[in-house]
N, C-alpha and C positions, 0 to 999 in steps of 0.2 A: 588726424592730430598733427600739429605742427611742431617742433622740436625748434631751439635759440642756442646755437655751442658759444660762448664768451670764450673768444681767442683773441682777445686786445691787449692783457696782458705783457710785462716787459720782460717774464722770466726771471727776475734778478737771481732768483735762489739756484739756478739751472745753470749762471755762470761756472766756467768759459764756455759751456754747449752753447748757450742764445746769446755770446755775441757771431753767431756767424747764423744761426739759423732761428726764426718764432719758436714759443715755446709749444706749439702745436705739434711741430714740424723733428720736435723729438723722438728718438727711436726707443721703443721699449718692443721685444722680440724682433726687432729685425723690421719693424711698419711703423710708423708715424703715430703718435697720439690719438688725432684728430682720426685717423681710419679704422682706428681700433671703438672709437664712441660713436662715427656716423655708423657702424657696423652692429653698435649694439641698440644703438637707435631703431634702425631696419626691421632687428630683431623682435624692437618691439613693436613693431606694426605703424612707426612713424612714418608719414606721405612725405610728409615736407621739411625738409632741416635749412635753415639758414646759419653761416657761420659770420660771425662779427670780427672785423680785425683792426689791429692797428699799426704796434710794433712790426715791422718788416711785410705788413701785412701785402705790397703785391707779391713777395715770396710766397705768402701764403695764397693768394690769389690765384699763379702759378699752376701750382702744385693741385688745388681743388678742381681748375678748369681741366686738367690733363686728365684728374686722377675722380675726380668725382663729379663729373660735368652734370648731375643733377641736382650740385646741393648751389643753395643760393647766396653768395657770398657780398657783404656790406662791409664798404670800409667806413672807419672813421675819422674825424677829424680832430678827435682828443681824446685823451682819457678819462672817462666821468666815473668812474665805478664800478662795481659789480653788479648794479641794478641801473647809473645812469644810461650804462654802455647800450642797452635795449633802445634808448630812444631811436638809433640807428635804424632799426624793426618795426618799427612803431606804424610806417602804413602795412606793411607783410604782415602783420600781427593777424592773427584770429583766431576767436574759439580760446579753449585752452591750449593751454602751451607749457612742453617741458623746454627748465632752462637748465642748463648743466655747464661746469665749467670744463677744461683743458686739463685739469690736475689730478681726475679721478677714475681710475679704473672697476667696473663694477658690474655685477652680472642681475642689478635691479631689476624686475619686474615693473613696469611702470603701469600697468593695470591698475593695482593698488593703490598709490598716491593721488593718481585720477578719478577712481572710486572716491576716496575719503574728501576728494579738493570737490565734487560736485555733491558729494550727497550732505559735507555739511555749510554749503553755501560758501567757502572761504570766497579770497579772492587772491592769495596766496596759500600753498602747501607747500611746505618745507618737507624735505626729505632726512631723517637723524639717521644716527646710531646711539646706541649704548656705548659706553667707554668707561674703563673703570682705573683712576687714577691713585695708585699707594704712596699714602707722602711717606718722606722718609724719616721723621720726626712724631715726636707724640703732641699733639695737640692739647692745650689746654683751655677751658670751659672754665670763666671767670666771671665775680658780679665787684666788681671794684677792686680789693685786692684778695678777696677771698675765690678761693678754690670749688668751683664746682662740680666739675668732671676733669678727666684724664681720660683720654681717649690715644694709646700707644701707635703709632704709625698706623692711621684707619685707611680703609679704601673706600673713595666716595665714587659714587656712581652717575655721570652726567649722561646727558641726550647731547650730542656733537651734530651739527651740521655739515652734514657731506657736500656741500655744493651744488645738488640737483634741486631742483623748485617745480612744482605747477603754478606757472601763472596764468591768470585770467587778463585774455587780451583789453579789455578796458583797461585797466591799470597801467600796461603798456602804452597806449594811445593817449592817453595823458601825460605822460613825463615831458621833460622838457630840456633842451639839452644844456643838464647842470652835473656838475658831482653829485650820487647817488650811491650808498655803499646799500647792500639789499640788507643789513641788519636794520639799517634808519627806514628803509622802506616797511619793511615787516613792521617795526614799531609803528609807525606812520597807520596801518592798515588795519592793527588788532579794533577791536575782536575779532576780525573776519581772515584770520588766520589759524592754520591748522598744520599741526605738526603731524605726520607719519612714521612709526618708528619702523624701519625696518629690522624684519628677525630671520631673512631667511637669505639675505641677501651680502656677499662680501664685498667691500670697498680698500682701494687700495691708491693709499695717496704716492703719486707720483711729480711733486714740487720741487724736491731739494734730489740732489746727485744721490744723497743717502737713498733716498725712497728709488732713484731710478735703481740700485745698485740690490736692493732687496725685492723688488718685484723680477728682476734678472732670470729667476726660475720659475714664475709663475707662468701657468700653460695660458695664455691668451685667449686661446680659441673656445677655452673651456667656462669664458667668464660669460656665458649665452641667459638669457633668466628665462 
């Protein structure tokens, strides 16, 4: 199986950290992003990882020749997206393929979403979670100006996109190098998309300073699936 890390990204939210280094290239326990996800990659039985870059990307270039001289590094020439950014991969493509970004720490199993991305024909799997969001206000349930329900600060329950994908290398080898964000993709694709929820799996978004400052304690080594 072949694995795609999207590290084109500009960091904005990681400022002052990413104006002097990629947002790959951020330290969460003491190691880089990026060797904490080729490492869980490994784990899960991934042959081949290519990394896409752009931002400061020969830093990041650098860094993966010293430090990970079997992963396979593509730069790019702009920024297209979340899903144009693959065009980049597009002849290395094959087979299925997880995509993942830079922003997520996570001890997934990747069996599973590869199970569900072939047995029911997608040609994308999106990876969720559950999230359960309490507003802070009561909601009202109206039919013009009458009153139908009152619901007191409810808690709704969404499926949240983690970042991780299986895609099917066709999909890939079609793109074209344009802006692509992978929700338009995904729309683009239905029906032949398939969501995975995971239930046994932690994610731990690491974007904003906040998030680097609260994973601080989490044991890294321990996020294995």
């Amino acid at each position: 199986m072949k694995a795609v890390v999207l590290a084109a990204g500009l960091g904005t939210r990681l400022r002052p950290l990413t104006y002097f280094l990629p947002k790959p290239l951020v330290a969460v326990g003491g190691r880089p992003l990026i060797t904490h996800i080729i490492e869980w990659l490994r784990a899960n039985g991934v042959g081949e990882i290519a990394v896409v870059g752009y931002y400061m990307q020969e830093v990041l270039e650098s860094y993966l020749s010293e430090c990970h001289p079997d992963v396979a590094f593509f730069k790019s020439r702009k920024l297209l997206g979340t899903a144009g950014q693959l065009y980049y991969v597009r002849e290395w493509a094959g087979g299925d393929m997880a995509v993942v970004n830079t922003d997520v720490l996570t001890n997934l199993d990747l069996r599973h979403p590869l199970e569900l991305h072939r047995s029911s024909g997608a040609l994308l799997t999106i990876v969720g979670q559950r999230y359960r969001a309490s507003l802070r206000f009561g909601v009202l349930d109206t039919e013009g100006p009458a009153l139908r329900a009152w619901r007191e600060k409810p808690t709704i329950d969404y499926i949240t996109s983690t970042g991780i994908y299986i895609i099917s290398a066709d999909v890939v080898k079609k793109l074209g190098e344009e802006y692509l964000d992978m929700n338009v993709l995904a729309t683009s694709l239905m029906p032949r998309v398939a969501v995975y929820t995971a239930k046994e799996a932690y994610f731990y978004d690491v974007g904003t300073l906040e998030d680097l400052q609260s994973v601080a304690n989490v044991v890294v080594g321990d996020l294995k699936p």
